[in-house]
C-alpha positions, 0 to 999 in steps of 0.5 A, spaced: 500 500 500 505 504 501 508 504 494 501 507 490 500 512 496 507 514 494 505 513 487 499 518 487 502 523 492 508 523 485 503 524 480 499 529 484 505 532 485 507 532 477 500 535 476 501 540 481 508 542 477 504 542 471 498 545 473 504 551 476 507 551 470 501 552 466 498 558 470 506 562 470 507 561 462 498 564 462 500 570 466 507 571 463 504 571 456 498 577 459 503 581 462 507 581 456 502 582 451 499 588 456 507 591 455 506 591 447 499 596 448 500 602 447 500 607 453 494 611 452 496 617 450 492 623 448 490 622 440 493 628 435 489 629 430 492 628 423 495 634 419 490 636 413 493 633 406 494 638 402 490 636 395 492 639 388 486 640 384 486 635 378 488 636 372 481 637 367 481 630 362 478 632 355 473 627 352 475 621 348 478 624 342 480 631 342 487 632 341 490 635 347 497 639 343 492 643 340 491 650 342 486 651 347 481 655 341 481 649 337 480 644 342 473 649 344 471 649 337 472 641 336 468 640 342 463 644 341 462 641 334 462 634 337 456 637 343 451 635 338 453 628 336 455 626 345 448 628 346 445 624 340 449 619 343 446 619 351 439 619 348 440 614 344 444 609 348 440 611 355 440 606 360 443 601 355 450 598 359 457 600 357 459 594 354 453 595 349 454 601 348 461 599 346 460 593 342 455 596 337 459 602 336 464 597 334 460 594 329 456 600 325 464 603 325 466 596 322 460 596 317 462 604 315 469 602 313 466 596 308 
């Protein structure tokens, strides 16, 4: 009898360890991962971004190297046409658009 007394007491005192060893390595791993946060600092404001205003995009097809006269004049010209166009292909996707454009384009030059 002695010796599963002694064998009990051995394993209660392995789990014992074990148990210590689990609780240790627990609390040093939260007060490590307290130490990685930050300390609360009061929160400063970002510096406001300094924006350049975006260079103007001229419509699909006019030549930009041109004085700027000209390209005027070229898209008044082609006012009439785009809005032909927008009235035409309202509410018709994109893709469409592009896609019927190709073939009276390919049917033109035939």
């Amino acid at each position: 009898m002695n010796t599963t007394s002694t064998s009990t007491s051995t394993s209660a005192s392995r789990m014992t360890a074990r148990r210590t060893g689990a609780a240790f390595a627990l609390i040093v791993g939260l007060v490590l991962t307290g130490c990685q946060t930050s300390a609360s600092a009061p929160a400063q404001k970002p510096a406001p971004a300094l924006h350049a205003p975006a260079a103007p995009h001229a419509p699909t097809g006019v030549d930009t190297s041109r004085p700027a006269d000209r390209v005027a004049e070229e898209i008044e010209r082609n006012a009439d046409r785009m809005a032909e166009l927008s009235k035409r292909f309202a509410g018709v996707p994109a893709d469409r658009v592009e896609e019927q454009l190709q073939r009276e384009s390919a049917a033109g030059t035939q």
